[in-house]
ZAMARGU-4260 file (C-alpha; in steps of 0.2 Angstrom, whole numbers, plus 5000, padded with zeros to 4 digits):
<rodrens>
0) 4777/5600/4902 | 4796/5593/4898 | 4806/5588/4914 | 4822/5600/4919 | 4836/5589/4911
5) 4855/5595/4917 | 4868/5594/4903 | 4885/5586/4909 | 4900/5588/4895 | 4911/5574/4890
10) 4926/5580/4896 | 4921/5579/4913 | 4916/5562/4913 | 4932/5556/4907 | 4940/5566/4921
15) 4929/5557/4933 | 4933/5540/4926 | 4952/5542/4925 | 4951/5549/4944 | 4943/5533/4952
20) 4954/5519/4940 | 4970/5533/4950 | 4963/5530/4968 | 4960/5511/4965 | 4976/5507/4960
25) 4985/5518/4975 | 4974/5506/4986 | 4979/5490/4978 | 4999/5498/4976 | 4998/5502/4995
30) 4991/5484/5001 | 5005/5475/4991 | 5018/5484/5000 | 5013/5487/5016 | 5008/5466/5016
35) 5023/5454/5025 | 5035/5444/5016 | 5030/5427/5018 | 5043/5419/5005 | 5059/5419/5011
40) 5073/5425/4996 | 5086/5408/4994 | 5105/5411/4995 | 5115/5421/4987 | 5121/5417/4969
45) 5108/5403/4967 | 5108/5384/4969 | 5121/5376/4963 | 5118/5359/4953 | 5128/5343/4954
50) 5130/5329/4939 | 5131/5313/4945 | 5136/5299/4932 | 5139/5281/4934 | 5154/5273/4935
55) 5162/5268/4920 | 5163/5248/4917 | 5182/5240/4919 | 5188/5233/4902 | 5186/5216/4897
60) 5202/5210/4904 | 5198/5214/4922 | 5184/5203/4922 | 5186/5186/4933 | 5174/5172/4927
65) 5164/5168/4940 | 5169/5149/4949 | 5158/5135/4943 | 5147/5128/4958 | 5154/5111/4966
70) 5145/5094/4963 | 5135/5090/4978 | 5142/5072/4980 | 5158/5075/4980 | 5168/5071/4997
75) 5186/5074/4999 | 5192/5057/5007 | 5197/5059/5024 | 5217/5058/5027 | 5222/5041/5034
80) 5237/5036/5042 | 5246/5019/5041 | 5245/5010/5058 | 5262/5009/5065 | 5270/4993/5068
85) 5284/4992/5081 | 5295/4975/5079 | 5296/4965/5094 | 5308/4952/5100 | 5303/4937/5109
90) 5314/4926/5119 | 5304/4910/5117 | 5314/4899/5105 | 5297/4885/5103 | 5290/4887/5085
95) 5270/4881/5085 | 5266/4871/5070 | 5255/4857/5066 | 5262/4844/5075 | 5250/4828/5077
100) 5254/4813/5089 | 5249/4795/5083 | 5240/4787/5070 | 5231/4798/5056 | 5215/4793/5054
105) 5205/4795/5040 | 5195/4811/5032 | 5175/4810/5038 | 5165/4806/5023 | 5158/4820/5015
110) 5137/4819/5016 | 5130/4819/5000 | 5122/4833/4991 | 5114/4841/4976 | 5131/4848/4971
115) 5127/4866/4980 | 5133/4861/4997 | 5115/4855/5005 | 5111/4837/5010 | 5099/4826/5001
120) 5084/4823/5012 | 5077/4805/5006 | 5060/4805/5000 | 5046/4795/5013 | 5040/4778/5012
125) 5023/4779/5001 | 5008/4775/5013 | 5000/4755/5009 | 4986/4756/4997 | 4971/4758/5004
130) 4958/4742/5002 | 4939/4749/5003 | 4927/4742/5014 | 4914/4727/5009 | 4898/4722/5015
135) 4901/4708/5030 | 4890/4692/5023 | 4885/4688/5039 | 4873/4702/5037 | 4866/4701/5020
140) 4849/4696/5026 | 4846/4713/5036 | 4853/4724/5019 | 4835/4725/5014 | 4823/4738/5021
145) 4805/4735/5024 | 4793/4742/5009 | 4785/4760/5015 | 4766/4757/5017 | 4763/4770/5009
150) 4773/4765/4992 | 4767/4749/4993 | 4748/4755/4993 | 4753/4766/4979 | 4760/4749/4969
155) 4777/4758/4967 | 4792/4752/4964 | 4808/4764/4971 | 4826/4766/4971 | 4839/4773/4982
160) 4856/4780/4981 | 4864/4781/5000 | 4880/4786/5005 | 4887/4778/5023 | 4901/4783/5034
165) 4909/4764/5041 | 4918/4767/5055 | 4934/4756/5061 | 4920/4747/5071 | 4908/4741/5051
170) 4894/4748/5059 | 4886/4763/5050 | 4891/4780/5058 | 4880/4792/5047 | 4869/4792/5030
175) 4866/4803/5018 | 4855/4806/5003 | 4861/4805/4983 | 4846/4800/4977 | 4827/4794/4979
180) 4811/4791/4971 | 4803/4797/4988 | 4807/4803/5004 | 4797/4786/5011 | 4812/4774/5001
185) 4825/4785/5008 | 4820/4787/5025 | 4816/4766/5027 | 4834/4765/5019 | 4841/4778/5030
190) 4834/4769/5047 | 4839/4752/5040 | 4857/4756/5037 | 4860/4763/5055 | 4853/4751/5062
195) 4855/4734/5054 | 4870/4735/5042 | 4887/4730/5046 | 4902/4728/5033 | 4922/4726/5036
200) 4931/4741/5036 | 4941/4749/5027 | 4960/4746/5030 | 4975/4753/5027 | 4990/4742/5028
205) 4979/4730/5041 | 4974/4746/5051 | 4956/4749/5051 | 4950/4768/5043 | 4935/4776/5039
210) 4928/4778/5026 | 4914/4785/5013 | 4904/4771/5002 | 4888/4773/4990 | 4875/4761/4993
215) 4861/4755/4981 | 4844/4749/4987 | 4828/4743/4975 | 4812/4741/4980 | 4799/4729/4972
220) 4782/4727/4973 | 4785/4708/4964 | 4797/4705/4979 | 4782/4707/4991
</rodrens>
């Protein structure tokens, strides 16, 4: 009932083992030689190595200071040479000089100034005073306007402050408003004044001007 088992010694298994490790290394010995030479060998004797050092520095006295930089505005004058004279010899024995024939008048008079060389310009005539224009009395009895109707219904009395431009001519050029107690009293004043009002201008060293005046009107109902 037991299988046939084969008995092998020792010794020949080492014998075995030692024969294939012998062939292996034949092959592997065999490769190696027989393979090409891919790395070439270098020279002869080697390669030969080369120190290189620095220079050594010079010694303090041999060291020149380096030149200082030059300012930038400063100009080396340009040479100049004298102007030559030559003398010269003329043959003309008449000498020029002041020489003045007849009587010496006197010096110009001098223009007056302010001391610093510049004439003194005179200062203008002032202009005549000017005398303001008045109401011409011929025509005081058409100074009062006519009462507003509508005021006068009201029973109310009014005042007015007009200002007037005369012209050269006394009649009334324009009118303007300061003050009222109603637009009626100012515009019954208003038409009044350009219409009937006269004065004597205003003049200005017996020239007629024209002129601004203020004008004060009342109205009443006791008047009426």
């Amino acid at each position: 009932m037991y299988a046939e088992h084969r008995y092998a010694p020792a010794q020949s298994r080492a014998v075995s083992l030692g024969g294939a490790l012998l062939i292996n290394g034949a092959l592997i010995a065999g490769l190696i030689f027989s393979a090409p030479h891919v790395i070439s060998k270098g020279p002869e004797g080697g390669i030969k190595v080369i120190d290189i050092f620095d220079p050594p520095a010079p010694p303090p006295d041999e060291i020149k200071p380096e030149p200082k930089p030059q300012p930038n505005d400063a100009r080396v004058p340009e040479p100049t040479a004298p102007r030559p004279e030559v003398p010269t010899e003329s043959d003309n024995p008449l000498k020029v000089g002041p020489v003045i024939d007849g009587p010496i008048l006197p010096p110009l008079p001098q223009p007056s100034g302010n001391g610093d060389g510049g004439a003194v310009v005179e200062p203008a005539p002032p202009l005549p005073a000017l005398i303001a224009a008045e109401q011409d009395p011929r025509f005081l009895k058409d100074f009062q306007p006519g009462y507003p109707s509508v005021e006068l219904r009201a029973q109310r009395d009014g005042l007015v402050r007009i200002r007037v431009l005369i012209g050269t001519d006394g009649r009334v050029k324009a009118a303007e408003q300061v003050s009222a107690t109603s637009d009626a009293f100012f515009e019954a004043t208003r038409r009044q004044a350009l219409s009937k009002w006269r004065f004597k201008p205003a003049a200005r060293g017996g020239v007629p001007q024209e002129s601004w005046k203020v004008m004060n009107v009342r109205f009443r109902i006791e008047d009426q």
